[in-house]
VOGU-3710 file (C-alpha; in Angstrom, 3 decimals, decimal comma):
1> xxxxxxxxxx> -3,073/-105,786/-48,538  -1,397/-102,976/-49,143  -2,653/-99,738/-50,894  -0,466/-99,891/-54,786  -0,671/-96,661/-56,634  1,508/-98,861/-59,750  0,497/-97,073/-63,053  -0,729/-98,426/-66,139  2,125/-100,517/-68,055  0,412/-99,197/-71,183
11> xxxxxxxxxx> -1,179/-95,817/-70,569  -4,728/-97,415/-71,444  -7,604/-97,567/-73,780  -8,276/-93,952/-74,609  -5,076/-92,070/-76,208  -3,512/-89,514/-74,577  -3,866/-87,253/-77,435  -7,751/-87,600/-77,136  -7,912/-86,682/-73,522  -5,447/-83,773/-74,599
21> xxxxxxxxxx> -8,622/-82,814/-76,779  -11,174/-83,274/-74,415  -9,233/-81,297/-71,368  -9,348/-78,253/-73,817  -12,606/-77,970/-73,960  -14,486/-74,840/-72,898  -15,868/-76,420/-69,645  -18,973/-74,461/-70,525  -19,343/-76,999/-72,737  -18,482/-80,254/-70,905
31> xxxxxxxxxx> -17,189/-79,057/-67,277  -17,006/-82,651/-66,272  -15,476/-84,149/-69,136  -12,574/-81,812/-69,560  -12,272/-81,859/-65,800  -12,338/-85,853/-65,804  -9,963/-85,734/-68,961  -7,241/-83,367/-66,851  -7,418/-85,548/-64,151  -7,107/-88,739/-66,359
41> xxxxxxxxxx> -3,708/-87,390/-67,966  -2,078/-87,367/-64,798  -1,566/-91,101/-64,573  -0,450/-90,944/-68,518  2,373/-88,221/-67,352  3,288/-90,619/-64,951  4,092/-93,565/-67,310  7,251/-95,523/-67,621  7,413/-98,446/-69,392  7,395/-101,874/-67,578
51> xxxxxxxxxx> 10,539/-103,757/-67,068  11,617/-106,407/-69,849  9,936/-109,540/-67,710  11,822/-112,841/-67,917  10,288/-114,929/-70,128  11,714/-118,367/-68,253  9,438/-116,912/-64,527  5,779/-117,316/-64,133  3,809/-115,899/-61,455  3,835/-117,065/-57,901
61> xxxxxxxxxx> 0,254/-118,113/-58,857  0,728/-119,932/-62,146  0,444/-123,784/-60,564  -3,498/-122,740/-59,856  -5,505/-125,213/-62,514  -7,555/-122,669/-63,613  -8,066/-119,019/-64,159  -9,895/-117,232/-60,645  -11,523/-114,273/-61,400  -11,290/-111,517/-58,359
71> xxxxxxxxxx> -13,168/-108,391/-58,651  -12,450/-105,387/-56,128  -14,240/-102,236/-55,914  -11,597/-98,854/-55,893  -14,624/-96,906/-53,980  -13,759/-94,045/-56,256  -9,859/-93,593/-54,802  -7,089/-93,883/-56,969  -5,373/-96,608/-55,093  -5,302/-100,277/-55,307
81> xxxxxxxxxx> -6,979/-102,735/-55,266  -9,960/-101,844/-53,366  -12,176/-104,046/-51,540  -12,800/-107,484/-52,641  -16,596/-107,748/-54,082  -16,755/-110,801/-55,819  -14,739/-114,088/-56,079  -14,699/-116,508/-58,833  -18,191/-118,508/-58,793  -19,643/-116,259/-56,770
91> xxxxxxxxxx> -22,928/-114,696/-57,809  -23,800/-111,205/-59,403  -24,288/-108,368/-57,068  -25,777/-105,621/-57,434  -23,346/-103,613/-58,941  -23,703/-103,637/-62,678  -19,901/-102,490/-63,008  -18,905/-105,428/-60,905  -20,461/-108,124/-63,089  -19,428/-106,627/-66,430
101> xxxxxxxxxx> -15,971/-106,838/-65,147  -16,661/-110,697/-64,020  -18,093/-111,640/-67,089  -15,659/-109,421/-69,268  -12,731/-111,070/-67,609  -14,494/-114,445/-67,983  -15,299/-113,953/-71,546  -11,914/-113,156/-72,519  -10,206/-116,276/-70,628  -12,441/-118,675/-72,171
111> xxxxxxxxxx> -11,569/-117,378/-75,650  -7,635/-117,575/-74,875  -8,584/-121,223/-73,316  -10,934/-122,323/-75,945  -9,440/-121,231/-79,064  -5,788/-121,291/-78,458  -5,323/-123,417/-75,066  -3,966/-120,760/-72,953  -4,446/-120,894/-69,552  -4,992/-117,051/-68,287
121> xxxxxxxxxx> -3,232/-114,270/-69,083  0,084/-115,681/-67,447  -0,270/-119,131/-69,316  -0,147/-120,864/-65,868  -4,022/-120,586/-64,886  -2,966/-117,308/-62,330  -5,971/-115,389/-61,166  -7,973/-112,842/-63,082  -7,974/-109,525/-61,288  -9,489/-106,097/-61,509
131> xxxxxxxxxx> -10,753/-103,248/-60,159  -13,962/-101,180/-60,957  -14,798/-97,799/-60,025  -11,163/-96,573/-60,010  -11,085/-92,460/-59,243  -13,520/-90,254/-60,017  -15,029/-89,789/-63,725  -11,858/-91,736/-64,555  -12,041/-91,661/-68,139  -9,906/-94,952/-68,841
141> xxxxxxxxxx> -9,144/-98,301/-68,682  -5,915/-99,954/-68,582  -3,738/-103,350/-67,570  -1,414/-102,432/-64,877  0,781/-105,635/-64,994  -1,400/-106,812/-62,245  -4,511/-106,346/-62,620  -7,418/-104,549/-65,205  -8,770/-101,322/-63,838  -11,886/-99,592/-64,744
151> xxxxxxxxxx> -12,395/-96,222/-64,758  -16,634/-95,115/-64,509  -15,970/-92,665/-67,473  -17,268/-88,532/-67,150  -20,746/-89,394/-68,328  -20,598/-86,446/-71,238  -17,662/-88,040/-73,198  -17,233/-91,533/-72,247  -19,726/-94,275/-70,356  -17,725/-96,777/-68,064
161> xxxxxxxxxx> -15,432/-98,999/-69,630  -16,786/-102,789/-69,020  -19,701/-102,517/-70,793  -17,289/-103,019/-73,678  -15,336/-106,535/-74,031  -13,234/-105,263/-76,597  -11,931/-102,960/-74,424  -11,353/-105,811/-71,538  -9,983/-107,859/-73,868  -7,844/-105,333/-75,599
171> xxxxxxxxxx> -6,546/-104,447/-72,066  -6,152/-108,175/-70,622  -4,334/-108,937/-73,984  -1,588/-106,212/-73,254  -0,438/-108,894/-70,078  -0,300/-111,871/-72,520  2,044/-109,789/-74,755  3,972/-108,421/-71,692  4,358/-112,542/-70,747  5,513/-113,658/-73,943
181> xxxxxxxxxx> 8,197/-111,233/-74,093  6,987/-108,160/-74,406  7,163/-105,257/-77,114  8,451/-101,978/-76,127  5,870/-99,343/-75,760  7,477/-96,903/-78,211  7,312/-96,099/-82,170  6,463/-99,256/-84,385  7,359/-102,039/-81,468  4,848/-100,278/-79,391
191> xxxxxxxxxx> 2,016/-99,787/-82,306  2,921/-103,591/-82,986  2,063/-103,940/-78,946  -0,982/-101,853/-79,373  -2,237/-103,557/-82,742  -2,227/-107,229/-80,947  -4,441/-105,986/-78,504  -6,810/-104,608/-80,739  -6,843/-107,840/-82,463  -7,559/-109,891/-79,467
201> xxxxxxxxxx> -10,202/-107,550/-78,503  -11,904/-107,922/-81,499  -11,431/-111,601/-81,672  -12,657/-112,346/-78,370  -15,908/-110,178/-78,610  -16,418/-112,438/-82,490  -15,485/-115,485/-80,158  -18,644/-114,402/-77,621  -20,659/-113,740/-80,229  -20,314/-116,335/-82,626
211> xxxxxxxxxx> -19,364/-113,638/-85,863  -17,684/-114,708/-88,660  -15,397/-112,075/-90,184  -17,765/-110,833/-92,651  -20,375/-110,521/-90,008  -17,545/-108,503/-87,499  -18,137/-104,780/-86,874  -14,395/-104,754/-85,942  -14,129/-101,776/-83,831  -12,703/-101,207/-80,730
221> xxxxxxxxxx> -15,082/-99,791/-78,142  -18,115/-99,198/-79,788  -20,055/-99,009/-76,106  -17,933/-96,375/-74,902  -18,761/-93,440/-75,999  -22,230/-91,501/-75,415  -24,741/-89,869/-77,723  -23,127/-86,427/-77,594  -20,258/-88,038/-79,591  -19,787/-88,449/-83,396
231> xxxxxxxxxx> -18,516/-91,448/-83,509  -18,677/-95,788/-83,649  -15,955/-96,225/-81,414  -12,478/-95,677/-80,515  -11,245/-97,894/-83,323  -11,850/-99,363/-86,722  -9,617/-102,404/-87,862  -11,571/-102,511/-91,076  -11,461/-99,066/-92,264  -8,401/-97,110/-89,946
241> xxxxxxxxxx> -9,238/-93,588/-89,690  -13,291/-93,580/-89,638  -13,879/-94,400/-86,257  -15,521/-90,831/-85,133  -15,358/-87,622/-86,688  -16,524/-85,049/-83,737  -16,236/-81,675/-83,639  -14,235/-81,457/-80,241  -12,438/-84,583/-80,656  -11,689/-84,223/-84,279
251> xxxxxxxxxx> -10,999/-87,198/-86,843  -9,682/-90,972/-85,817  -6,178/-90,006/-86,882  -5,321/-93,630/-88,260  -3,607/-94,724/-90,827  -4,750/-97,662/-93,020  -0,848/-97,348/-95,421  2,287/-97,059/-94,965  1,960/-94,215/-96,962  0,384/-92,417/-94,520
261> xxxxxxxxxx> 2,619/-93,066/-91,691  2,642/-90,716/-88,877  5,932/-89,338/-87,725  5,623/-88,164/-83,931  7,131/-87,445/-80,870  3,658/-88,101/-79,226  1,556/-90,904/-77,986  4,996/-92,645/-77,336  5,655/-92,283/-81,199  2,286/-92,391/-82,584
271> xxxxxxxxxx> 1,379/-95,990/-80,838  -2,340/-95,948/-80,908  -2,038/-93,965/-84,234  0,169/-96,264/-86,526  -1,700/-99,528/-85,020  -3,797/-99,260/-87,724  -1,461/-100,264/-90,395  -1,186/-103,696/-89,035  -5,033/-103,748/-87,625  -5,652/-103,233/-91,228
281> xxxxxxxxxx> -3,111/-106,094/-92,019  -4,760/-108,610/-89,985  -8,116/-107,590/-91,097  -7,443/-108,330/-94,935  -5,857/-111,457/-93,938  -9,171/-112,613/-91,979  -11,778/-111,806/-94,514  -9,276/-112,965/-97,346  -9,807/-116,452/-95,586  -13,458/-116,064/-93,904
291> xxxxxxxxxx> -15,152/-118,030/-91,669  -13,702/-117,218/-87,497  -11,124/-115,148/-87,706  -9,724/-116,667/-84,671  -9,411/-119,579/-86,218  -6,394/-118,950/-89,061  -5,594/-115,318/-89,470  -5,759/-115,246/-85,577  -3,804/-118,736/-85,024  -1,187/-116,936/-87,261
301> xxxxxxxxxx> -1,334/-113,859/-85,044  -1,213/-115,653/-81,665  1,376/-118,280/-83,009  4,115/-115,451/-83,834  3,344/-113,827/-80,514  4,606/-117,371/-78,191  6,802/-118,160/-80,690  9,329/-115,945/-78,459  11,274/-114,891/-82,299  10,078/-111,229/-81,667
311> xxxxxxxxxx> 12,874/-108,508/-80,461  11,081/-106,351/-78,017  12,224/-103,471/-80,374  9,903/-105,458/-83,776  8,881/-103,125/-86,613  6,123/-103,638/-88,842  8,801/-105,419/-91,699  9,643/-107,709/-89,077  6,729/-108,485/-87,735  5,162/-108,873/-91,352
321> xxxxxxxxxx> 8,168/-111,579/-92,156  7,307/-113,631/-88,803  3,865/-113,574/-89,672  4,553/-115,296/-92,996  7,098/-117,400/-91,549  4,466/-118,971/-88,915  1,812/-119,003/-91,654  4,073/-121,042/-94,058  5,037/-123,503/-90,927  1,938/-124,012/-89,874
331> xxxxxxxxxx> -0,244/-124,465/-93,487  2,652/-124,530/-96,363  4,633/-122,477/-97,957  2,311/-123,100/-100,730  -1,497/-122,670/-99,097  -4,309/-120,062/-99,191  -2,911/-118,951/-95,533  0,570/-117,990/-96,381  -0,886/-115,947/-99,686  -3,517/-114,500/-97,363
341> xxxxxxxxxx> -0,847/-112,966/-95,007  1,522/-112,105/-97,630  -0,823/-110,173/-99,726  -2,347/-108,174/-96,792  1,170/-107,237/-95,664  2,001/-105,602/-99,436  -2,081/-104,296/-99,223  -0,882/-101,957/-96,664  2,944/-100,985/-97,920  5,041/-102,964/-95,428
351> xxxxxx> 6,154/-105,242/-97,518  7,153/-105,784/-101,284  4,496/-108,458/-102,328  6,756/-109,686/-104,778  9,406/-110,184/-102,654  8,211/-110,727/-98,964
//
């Protein structure tokens, strides 16, 4: 096969305006995390957004019964896919990065199978593919319409990325948006794009683990980062905002309220910034009801995403209205659901709770 040098359709886990942070550091600090975070940006500068995909084609591979996981190794180059390592029901080698990836990728499909019938990423059962060890102290992961890729992380800053499932997830759930339409990566479509991930990342590491909502830590990539940060994770969908607090990389800039809405010309409009009005959103709605979050608030969530109604250009108002729409289809316009949704929508200043 071919080397591909395709770059991420969303620029990946870690913001670019944390990198920016990192690759100003005095390297006498952290030579081989500001190095790895120059190096990193690169790709990001690269970025264009992927093509609108038509939502009437599936893949080539989409007739295959069931999801086949494929996991090649990058050997530290920054082209893909590597060499093939391990095949679907093969067994572990003896790469640790290899079988976090397999049973990442693994973990995630069953959720989207289990909980909500989906067959893979493509809904058609097409294979499962990444690839680990991707450049050198790569310090990101990311979907690439293709396939995952893992970056091993600088070792000062970040660890590798698969020893986190909420980052797979988060990453894998990117190509389910993509294939149900897509949102485009800019302003509030693109935070919208950015917030679904989040909650299927959470949702599939509650689904592994059995959580309730109450029991959730609901962060995003709380393996990620080592002991020389301040910080939980990358993200908090229960409290936006407090996620770290470092001295080089600052405060989680998230917003929890509309009121505190970030205008700016970066991070494609503030995507990974203003997720966290609608992570919050979702967040209320699921410990409003209890229990698995997948099972309701994220059945809401999931429903309004296939549902196809979205324009690829959805704000938050929008999205809010859909959400209440599927939530009074599915339970009554009259239920504990609907009120859930609605209510968590005005909690955070998108909507008029009065109103809708």
């Amino acid at each position: 096969m071919p080397a591909d040098r395709r770059v991420p359709s969303a620029p990946g886990i870690v913001p670019p305006y944390l990198l920016a942070r990192i690759a100003a550091v005095p390297e006498t600090r952290w030579e081989r995390a500001a190095h790895a975070a120059r190096v990193t940006l690169e790709v990001h500068r690269e970025y264009r957004p992927a093509p609108a995909a038509d939502p009437h084609i599936r893949s080539a591979v989409s007739s295959t019964p069931a999801a086949a996981r494929e996991i090649a190794d990058a050997q530290h180059r920054e082209e893909l896919p590597g060499v093939v390592v391990r095949r679907e029901g093969e067994p572990p080698t003896a790469d640790a990065v290899v079988d976090e990836a397999y049973d990442g990728l693994g973990a995630t499909a069953s959720f989207f199978r289990d909980v909500y019938g989906r067959a893979g990423i493509d809904a058609g059962g097409g294979r499962l593919l990444a690839s680990v060890h991707y450049g050198r102290a790569y310090d990101n992961a990311f979907w690439n319409g293709e396939r995952m890729v893992f970056g091993d992380g600088d070792g000062e800053v970040f660890r590798g990325f698969t020893g986190s499932l909420s980052v797979i997830a988060h990453e894998l759930a990117h190509g389910v948006t993509e294939d149900e339409g897509g949102l485009d990566y800019v302003g509030q479509s693109g935070a919208l794009n950015e917030s679904l991930s989040d909650v299927f990342g959470v949702l599939t590491e509650q689904h592994a683990r059995g959580q309730t909502a109450r029991e959730a830590s609901w962060l995003i990539g709380a393996e990620i980062f080592t002991e020389q940060v301040q910080g939980m994770a990358l993200r908090s969908l229960a409290q936006p905002g407090t996620a770290y607090d470092d001295d080089v990389l600052g405060r989680d800039p998230q917003p929890a309220h509309m009121r505190d809405f970030v205008v700016t010309a970066d991070d494609n409009g503030g995507v990974h910034i203003n997720s966290g009005i609608p992570n919050k959103a979702f967040h209320l709605v699921a410990t409003a009801l209890g229990g698995w979050a997948w099972e309701r608030a994220g059945r809401i969530w999931y429903d309004t995403l296939v549902s196809r109604v979205l324009p690829r250009t959805c704000d938050f108002v929008t999205f809010a209205r859909a959400t209440i729409a599927t939530a009074a289809a599915v339970y009554g316009e009259v239920s504990e659901e609907t009120d859930a949704v609605r209510s968590a929508w005005s909690g955070v200043g998108v909507i008029d709770g009065s109103t809708g």
